[in-house]
BAFI-332551 format. One line per 8 residues: number of its first residue (from 1); their letters; for each residue x, y, z of N, C-alpha, C, O, CB. Coordinates in Angstrom, 3 decimals, padded with zeros to 6 digits. Glycine has a CB too. Example, Ala and Ser with C-alpha at 12.3 -4.5 7.8 and 13.67 -1.06 7.14 Angstrom:
2
1	as	013.190,-005.690,007.800,012.300,-004.500,007.800,013.200,-003.300,007.800,014.236,-003.319,008.465,011.308,-004.473,009.046; 012.850,-002.250,007.080,013.670,-001.060,007.140,012.900,000.030,007.870,013.409,001.138,008.039,014.084,-000.598,005.725
***
This chain:
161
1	xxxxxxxx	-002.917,-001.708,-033.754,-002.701,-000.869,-032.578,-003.405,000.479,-032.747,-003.825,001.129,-031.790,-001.191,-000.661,-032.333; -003.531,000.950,-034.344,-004.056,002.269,-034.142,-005.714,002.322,-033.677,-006.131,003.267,-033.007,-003.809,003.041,-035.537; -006.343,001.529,-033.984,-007.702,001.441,-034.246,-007.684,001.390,-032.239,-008.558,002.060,-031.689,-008.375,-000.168,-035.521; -007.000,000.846,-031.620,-007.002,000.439,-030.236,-006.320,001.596,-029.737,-005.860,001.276,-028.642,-006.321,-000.968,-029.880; -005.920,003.235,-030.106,-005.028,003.802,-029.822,-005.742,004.676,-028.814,-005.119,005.039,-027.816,-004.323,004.295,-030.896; -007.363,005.149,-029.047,-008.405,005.677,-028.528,-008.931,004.973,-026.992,-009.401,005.591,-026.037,-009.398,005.583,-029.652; -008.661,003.353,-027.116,-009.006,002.646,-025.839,-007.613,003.190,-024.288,-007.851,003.330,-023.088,-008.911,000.604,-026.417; -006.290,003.353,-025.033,-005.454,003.393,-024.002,-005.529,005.422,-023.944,-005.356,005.801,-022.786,-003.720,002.392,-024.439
9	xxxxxxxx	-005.667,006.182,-024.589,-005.414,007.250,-024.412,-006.578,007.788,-023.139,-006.528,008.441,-022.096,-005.378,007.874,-025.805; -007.768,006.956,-024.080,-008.825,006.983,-022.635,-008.885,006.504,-021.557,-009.396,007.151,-020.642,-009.812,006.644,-022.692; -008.336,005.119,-021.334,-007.880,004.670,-020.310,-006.675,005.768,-019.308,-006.852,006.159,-018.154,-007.356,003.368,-020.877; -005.724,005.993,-020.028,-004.617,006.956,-019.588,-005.043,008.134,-018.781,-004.457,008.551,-017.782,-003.909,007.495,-020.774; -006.265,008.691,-019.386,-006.740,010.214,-019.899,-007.650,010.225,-018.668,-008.609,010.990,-018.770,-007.615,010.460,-021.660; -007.548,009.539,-017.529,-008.543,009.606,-016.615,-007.834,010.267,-015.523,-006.656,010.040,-015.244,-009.182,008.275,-016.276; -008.606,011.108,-014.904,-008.483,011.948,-014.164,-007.428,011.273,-012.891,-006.302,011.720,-013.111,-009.898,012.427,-013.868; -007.410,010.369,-011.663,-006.567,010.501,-010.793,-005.919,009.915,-011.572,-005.738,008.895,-010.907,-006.677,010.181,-009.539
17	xxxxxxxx	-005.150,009.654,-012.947,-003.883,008.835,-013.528,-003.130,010.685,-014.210,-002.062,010.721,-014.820,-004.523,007.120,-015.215; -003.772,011.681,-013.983,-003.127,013.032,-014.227,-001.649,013.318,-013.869,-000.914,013.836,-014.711,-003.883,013.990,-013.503; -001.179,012.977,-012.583,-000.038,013.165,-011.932,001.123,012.277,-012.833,002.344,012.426,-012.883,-000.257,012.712,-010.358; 000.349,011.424,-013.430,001.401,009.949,-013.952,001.855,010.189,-015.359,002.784,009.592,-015.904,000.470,008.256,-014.024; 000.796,011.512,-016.118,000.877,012.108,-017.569,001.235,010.909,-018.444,000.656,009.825,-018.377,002.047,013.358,-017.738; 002.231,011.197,-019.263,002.795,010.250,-019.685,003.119,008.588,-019.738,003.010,007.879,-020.738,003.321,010.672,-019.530; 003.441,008.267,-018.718,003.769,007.157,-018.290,002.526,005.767,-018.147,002.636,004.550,-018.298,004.374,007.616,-017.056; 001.334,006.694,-017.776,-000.229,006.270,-017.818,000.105,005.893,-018.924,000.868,004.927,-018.955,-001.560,007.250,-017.671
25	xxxxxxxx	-000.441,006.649,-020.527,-000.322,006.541,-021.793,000.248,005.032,-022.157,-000.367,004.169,-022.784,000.527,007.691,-022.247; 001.835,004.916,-021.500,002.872,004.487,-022.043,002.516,002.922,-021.531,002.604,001.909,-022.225,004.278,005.287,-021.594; 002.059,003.009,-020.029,001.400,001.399,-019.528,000.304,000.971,-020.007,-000.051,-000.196,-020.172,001.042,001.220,-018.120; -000.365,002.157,-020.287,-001.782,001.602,-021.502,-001.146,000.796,-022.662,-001.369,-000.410,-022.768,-002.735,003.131,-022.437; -000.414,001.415,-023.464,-000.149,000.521,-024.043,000.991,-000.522,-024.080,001.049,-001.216,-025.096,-000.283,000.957,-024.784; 001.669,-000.672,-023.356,001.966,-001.724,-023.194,001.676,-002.994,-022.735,002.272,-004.059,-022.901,002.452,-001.528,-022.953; 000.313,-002.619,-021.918,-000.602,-003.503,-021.431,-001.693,-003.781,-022.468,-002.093,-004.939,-022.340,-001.145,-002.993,-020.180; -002.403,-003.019,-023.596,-002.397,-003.397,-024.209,-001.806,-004.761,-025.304,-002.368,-005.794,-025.669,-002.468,-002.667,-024.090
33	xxxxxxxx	-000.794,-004.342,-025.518,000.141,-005.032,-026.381,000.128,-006.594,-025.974,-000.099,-007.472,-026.806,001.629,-004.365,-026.234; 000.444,-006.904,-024.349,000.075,-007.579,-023.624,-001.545,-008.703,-024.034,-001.625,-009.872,-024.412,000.105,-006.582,-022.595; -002.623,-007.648,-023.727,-003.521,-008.218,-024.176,-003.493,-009.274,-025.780,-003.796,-010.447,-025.999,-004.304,-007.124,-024.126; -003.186,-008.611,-026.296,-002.498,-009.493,-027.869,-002.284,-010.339,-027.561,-002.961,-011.311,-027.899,-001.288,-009.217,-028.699; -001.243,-010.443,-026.764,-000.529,-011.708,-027.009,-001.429,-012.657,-025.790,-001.713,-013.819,-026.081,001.398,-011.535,-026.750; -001.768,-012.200,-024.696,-002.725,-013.373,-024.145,-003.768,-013.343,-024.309,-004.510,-013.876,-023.483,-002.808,-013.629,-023.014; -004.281,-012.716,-025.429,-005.666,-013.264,-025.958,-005.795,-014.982,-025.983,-004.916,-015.824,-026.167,-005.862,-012.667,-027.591; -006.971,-015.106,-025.771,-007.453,-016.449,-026.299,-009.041,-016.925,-026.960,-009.785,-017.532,-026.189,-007.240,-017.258,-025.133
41	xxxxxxxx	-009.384,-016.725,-027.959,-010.520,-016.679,-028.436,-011.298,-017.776,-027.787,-012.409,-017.665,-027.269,-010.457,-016.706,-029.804; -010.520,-018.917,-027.892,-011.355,-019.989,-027.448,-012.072,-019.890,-026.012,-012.668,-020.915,-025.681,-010.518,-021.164,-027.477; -012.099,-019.040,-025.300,-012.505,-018.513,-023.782,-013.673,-017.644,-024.308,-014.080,-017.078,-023.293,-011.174,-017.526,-022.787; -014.329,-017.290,-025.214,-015.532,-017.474,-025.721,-015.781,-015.527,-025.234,-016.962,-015.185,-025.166,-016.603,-019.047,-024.880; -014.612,-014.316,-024.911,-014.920,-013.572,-024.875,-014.652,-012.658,-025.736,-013.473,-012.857,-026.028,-014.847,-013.494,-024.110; -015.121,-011.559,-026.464,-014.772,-011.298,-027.369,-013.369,-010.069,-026.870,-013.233,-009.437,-025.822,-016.058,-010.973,-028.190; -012.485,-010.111,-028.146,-011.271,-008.807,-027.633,-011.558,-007.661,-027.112,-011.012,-007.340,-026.056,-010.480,-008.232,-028.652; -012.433,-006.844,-027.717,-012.327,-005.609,-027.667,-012.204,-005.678,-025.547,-011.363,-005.337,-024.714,-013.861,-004.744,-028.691
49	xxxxxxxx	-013.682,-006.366,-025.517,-013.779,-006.794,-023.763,-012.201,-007.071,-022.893,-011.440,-006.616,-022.039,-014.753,-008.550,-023.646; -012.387,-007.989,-023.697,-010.762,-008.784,-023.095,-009.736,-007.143,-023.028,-009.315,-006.809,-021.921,-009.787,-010.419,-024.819; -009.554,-006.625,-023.738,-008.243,-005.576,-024.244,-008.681,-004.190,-022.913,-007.890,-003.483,-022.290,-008.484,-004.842,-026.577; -010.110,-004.210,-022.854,-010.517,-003.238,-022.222,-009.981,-003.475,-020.623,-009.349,-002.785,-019.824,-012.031,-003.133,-022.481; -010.696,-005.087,-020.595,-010.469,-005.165,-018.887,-008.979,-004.910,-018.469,-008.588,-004.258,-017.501,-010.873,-006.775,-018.246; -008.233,-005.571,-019.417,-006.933,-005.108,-019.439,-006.101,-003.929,-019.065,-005.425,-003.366,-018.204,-006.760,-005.188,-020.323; -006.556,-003.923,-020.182,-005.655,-002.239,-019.804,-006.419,-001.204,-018.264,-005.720,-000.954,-017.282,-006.014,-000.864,-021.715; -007.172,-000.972,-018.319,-007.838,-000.718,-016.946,-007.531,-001.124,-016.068,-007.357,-000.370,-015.111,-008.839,-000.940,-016.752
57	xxxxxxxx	-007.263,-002.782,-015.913,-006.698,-003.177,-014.621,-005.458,-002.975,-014.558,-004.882,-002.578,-013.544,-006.881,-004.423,-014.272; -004.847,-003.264,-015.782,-003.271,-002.758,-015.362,-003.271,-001.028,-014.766,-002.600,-000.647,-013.807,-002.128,-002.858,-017.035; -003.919,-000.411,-015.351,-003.314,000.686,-014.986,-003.773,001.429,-013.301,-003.234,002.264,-012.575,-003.640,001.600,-016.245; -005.283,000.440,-013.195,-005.595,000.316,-011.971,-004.194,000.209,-011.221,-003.616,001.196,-010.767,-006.552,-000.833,-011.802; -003.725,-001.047,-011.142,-002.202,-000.967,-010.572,-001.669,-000.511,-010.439,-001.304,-000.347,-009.275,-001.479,-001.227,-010.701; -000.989,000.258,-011.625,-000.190,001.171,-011.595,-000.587,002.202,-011.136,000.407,002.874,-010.861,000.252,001.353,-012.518; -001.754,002.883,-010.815,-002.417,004.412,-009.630,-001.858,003.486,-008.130,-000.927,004.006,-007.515,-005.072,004.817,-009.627; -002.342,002.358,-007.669,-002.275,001.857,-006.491,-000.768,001.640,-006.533,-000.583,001.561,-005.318,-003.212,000.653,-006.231
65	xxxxxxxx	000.120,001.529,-006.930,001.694,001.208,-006.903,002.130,002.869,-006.774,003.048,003.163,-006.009,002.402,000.240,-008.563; 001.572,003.717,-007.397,002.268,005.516,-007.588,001.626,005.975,-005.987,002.178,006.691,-005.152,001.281,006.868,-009.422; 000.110,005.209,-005.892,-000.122,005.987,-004.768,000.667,005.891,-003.284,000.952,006.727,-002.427,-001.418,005.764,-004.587; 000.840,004.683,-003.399,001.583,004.166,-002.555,002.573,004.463,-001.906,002.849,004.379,-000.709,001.811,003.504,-002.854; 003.385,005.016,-003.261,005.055,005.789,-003.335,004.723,006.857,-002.632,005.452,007.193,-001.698,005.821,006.320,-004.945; 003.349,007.726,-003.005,003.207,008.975,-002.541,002.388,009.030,-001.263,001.983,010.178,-001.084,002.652,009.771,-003.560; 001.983,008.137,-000.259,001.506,008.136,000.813,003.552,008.148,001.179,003.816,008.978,002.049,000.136,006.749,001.227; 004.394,007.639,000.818,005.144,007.442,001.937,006.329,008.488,002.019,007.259,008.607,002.816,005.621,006.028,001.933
73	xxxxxxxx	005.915,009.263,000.800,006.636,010.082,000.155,005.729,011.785,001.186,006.116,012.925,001.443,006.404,009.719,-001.917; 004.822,011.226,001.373,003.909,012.969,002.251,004.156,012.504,003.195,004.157,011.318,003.527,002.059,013.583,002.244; 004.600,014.175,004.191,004.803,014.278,005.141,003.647,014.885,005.915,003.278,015.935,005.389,005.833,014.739,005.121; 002.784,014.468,007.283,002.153,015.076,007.712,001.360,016.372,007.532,002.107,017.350,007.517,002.612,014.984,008.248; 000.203,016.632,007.407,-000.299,018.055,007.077,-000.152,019.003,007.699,-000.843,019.105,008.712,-001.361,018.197,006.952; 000.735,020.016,007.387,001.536,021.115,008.081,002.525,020.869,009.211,002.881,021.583,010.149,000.633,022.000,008.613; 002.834,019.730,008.860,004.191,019.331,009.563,005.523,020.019,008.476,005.280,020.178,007.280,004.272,017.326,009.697; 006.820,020.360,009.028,007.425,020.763,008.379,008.879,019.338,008.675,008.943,018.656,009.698,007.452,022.417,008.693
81	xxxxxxxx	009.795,019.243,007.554,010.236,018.193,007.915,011.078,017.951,008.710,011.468,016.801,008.914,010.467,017.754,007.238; 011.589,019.115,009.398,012.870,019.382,010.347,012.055,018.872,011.696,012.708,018.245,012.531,013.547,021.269,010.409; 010.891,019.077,011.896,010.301,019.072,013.448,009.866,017.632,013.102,009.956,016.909,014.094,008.897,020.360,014.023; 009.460,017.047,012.091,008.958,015.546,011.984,009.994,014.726,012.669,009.838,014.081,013.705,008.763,015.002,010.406; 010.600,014.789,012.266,012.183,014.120,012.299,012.773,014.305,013.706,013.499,013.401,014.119,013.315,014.927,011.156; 012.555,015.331,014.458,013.247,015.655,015.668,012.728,014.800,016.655,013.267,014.724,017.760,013.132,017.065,016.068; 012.008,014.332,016.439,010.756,013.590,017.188,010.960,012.187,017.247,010.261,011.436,017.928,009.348,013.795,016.469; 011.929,011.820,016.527,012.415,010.522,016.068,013.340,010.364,017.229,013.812,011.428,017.629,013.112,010.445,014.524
89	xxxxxxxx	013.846,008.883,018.100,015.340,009.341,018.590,016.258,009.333,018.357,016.200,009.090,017.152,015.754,009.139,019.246; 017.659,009.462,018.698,018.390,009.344,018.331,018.983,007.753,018.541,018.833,007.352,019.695,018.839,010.352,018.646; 019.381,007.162,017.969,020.044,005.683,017.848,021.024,005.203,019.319,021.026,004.169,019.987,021.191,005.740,016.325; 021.966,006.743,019.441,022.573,006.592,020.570,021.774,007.085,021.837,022.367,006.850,022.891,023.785,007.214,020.421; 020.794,007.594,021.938,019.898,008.078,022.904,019.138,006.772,023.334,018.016,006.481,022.919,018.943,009.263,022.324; 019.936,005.958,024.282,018.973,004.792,024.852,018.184,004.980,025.510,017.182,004.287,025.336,019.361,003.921,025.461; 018.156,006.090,026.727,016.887,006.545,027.445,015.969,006.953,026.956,015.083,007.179,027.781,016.962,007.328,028.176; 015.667,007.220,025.779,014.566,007.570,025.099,014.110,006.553,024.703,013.110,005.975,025.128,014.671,008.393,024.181
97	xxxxxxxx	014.982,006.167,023.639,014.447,004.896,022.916,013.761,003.482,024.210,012.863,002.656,024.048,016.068,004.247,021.875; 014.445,003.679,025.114,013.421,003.127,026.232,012.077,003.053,027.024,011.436,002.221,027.667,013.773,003.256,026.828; 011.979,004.465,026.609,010.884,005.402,026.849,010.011,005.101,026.049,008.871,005.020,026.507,011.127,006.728,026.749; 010.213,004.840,024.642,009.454,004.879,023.792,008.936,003.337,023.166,008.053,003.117,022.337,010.080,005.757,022.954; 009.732,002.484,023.807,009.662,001.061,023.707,008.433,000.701,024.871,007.531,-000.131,024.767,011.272,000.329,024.025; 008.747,001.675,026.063,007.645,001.315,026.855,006.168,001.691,026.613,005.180,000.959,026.665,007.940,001.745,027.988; 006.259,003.083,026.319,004.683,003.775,025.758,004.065,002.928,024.618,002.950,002.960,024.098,004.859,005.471,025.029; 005.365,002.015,024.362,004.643,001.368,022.918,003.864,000.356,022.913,002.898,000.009,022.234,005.504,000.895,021.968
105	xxxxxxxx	004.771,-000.307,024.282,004.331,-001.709,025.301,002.678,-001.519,026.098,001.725,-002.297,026.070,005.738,-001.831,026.848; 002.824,-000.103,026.816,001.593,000.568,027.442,000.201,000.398,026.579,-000.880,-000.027,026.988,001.922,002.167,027.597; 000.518,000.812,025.392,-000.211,001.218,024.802,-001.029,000.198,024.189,-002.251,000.151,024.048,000.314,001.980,024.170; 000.247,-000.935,023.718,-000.494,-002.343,023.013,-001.136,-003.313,024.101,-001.969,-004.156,023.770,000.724,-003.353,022.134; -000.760,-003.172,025.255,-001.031,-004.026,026.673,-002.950,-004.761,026.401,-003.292,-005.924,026.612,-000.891,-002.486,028.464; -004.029,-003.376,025.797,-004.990,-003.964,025.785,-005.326,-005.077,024.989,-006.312,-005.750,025.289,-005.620,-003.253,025.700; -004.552,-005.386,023.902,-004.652,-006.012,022.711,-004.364,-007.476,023.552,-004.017,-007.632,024.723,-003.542,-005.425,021.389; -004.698,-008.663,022.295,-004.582,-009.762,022.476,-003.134,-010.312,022.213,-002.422,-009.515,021.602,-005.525,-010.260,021.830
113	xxxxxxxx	-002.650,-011.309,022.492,-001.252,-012.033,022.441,-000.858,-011.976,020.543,000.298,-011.674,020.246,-001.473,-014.009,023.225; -001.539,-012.179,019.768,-001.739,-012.069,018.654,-001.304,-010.959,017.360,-000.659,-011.071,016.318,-002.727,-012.173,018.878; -001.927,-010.008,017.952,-002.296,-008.128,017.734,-000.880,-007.630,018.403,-000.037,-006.973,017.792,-004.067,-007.293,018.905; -000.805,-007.931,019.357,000.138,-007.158,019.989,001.855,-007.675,019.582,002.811,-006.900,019.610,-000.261,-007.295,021.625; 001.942,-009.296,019.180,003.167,-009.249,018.275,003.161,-008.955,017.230,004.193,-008.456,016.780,003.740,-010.131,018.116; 002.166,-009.104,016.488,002.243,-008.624,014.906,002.849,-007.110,015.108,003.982,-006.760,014.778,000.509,-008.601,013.999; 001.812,-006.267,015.743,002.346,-004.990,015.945,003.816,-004.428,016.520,004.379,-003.362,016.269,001.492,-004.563,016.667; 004.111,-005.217,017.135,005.565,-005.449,017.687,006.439,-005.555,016.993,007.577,-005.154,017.235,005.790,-006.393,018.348
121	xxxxxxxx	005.961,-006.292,015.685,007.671,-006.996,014.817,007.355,-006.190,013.730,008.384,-005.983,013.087,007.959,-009.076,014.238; 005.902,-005.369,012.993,005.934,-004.606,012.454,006.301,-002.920,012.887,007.039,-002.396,012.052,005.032,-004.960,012.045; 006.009,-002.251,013.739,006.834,-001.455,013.921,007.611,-001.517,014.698,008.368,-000.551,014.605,006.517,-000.679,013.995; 007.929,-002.335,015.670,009.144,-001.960,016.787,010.240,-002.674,016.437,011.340,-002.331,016.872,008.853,-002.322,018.356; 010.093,-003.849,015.543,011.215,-005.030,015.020,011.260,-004.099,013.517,012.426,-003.988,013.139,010.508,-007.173,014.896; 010.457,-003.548,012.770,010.715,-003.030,011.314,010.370,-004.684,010.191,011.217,-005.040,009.372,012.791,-002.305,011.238; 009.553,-005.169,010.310,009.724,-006.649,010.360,008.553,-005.918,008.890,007.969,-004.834,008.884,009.207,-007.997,012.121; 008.564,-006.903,007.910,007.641,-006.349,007.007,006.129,-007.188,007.211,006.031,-007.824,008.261,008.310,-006.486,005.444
129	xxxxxxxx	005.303,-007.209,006.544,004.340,-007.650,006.835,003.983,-009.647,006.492,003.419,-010.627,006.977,003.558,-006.568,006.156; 004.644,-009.286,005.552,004.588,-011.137,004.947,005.870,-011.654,006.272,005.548,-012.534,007.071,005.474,-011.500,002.488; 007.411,-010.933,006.359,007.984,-011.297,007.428,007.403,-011.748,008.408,007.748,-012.827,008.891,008.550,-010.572,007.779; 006.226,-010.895,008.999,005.771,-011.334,010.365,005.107,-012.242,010.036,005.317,-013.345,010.539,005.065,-010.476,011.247; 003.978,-012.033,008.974,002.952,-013.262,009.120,003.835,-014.513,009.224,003.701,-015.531,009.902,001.860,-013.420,007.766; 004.690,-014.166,008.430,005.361,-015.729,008.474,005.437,-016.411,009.617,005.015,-017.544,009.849,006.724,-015.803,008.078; 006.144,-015.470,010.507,006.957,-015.567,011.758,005.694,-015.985,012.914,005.914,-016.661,013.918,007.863,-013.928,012.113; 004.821,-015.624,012.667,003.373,-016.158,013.141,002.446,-016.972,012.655,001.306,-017.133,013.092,002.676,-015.355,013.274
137	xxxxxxxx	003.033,-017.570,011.593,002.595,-018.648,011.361,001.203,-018.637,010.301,000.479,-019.613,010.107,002.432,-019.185,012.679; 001.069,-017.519,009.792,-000.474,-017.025,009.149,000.234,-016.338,007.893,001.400,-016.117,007.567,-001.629,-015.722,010.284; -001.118,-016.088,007.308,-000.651,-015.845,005.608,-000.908,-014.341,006.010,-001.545,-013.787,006.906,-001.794,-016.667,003.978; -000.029,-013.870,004.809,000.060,-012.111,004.514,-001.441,-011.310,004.515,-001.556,-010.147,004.903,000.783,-011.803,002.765; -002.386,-012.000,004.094,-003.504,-011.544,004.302,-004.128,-011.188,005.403,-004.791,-010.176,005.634,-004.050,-012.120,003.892; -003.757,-012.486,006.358,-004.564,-012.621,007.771,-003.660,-011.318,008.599,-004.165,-010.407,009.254,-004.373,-014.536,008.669; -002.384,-011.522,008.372,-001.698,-010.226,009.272,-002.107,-008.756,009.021,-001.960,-007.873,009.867,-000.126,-010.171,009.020; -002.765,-008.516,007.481,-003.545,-007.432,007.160,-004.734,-007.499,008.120,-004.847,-006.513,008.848,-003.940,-007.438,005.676
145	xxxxxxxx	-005.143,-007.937,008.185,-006.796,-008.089,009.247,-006.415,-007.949,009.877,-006.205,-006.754,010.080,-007.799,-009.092,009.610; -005.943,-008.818,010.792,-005.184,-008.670,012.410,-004.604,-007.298,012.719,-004.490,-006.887,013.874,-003.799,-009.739,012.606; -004.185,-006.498,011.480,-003.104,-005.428,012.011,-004.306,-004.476,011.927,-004.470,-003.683,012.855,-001.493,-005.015,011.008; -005.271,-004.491,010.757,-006.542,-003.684,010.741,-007.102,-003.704,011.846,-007.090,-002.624,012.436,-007.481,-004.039,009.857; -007.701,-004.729,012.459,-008.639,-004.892,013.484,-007.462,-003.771,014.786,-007.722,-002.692,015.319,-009.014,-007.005,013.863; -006.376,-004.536,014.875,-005.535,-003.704,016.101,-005.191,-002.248,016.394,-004.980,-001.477,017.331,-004.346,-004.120,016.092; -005.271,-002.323,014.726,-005.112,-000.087,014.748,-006.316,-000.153,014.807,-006.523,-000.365,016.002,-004.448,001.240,013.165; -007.275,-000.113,014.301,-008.900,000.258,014.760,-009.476,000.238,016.305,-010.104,001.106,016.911,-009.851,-000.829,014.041
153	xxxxxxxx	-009.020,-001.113,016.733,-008.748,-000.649,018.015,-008.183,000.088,018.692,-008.979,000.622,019.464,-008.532,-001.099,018.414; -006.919,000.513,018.862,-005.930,000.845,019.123,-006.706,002.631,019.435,-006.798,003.364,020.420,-004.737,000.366,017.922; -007.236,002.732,017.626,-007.441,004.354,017.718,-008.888,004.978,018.374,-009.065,006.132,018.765,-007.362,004.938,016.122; -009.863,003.860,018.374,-010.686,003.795,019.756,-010.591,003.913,020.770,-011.515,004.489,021.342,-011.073,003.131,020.047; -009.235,003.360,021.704,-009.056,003.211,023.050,-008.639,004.681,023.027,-009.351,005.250,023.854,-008.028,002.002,023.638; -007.533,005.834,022.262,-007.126,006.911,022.201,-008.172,007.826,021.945,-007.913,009.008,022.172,-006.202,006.929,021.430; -009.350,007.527,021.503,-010.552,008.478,020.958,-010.709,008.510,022.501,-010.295,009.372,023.276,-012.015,007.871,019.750; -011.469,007.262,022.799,-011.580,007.342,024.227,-011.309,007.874,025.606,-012.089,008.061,026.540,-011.411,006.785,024.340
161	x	-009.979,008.077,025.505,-009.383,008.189,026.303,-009.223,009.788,026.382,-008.537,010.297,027.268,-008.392,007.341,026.170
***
């Protein structure tokens, strides 16, 4: 492990894994360690390779899993969180929430039969994304496209407009 101690500190030691300090370090090597044990020589690549891709990709992950937390974790740029929130309705406020069911309806109307439920059961049902695909009959992937293609649209028709 020591001779390999230089591969995870550098791995760790990379700049957007800064916020993660520690913990980077700590998945380096444990992903490391990892590598050990699913080494397989007979796959004709040598370790050091093998140990490298490793740990890199794990920790690849682990930035895309932290970033993740922290897209949902930021609040708007110079939004403050009292006015974010006000904006929301209230649960017992049905005339709103009506209001806002319709602008939502308005808005998706250009979209195809397709686009426009996915988008429906993902934000207006809270439906998660593999949920819907399911529920439509398509794999988790395809509802990524579909939902891509629909906000891309979506934020065209509003550029537009």
């Amino acid at each position: 492990m020591l001779r390999y101690e230089g591969l995870c500190r550098k791995a760790a030691g990379q700049s957007h894994l800064a916020p993660l300090g520690e913990d980077a370090l700590s998945a380096a090597r444990e992903s490391f360690l990892h590598a050990v044990r699913e080494y397989d020589a007979a796959r004709g690549v040598p370790f050091p390779g093998f140990a490298k891709a490793k740990v890199y990709g794990d920790l690849r992950t682990l930035f895309k899993k932290a970033r993740r937390q922290w897209q949902r974790e930021v609040l708007p740029e110079g939004a403050e969180e009292g006015n974010v929130f006000d904006a929301v309705p209230d649960e017992r406020d049905e005339m709103k929430i009506f209001e806002a069911n319709e602008t939502f309806q308005k808005m998706l109307a250009p979209l195809s039969e397709k686009p426009r439920k996915l988008l429906t059961m993902l934000y207006a049902n809270g439906l998660t994304q593999k949920e819907a695909a399911a529920k439509l009959g398509m794999s988790q992937q395809a509802a990524a496209v579909v939902k891509a293609r629909a906000l891309k649209a979506l934020r065209k028709t509003i550029r537009s407009a």
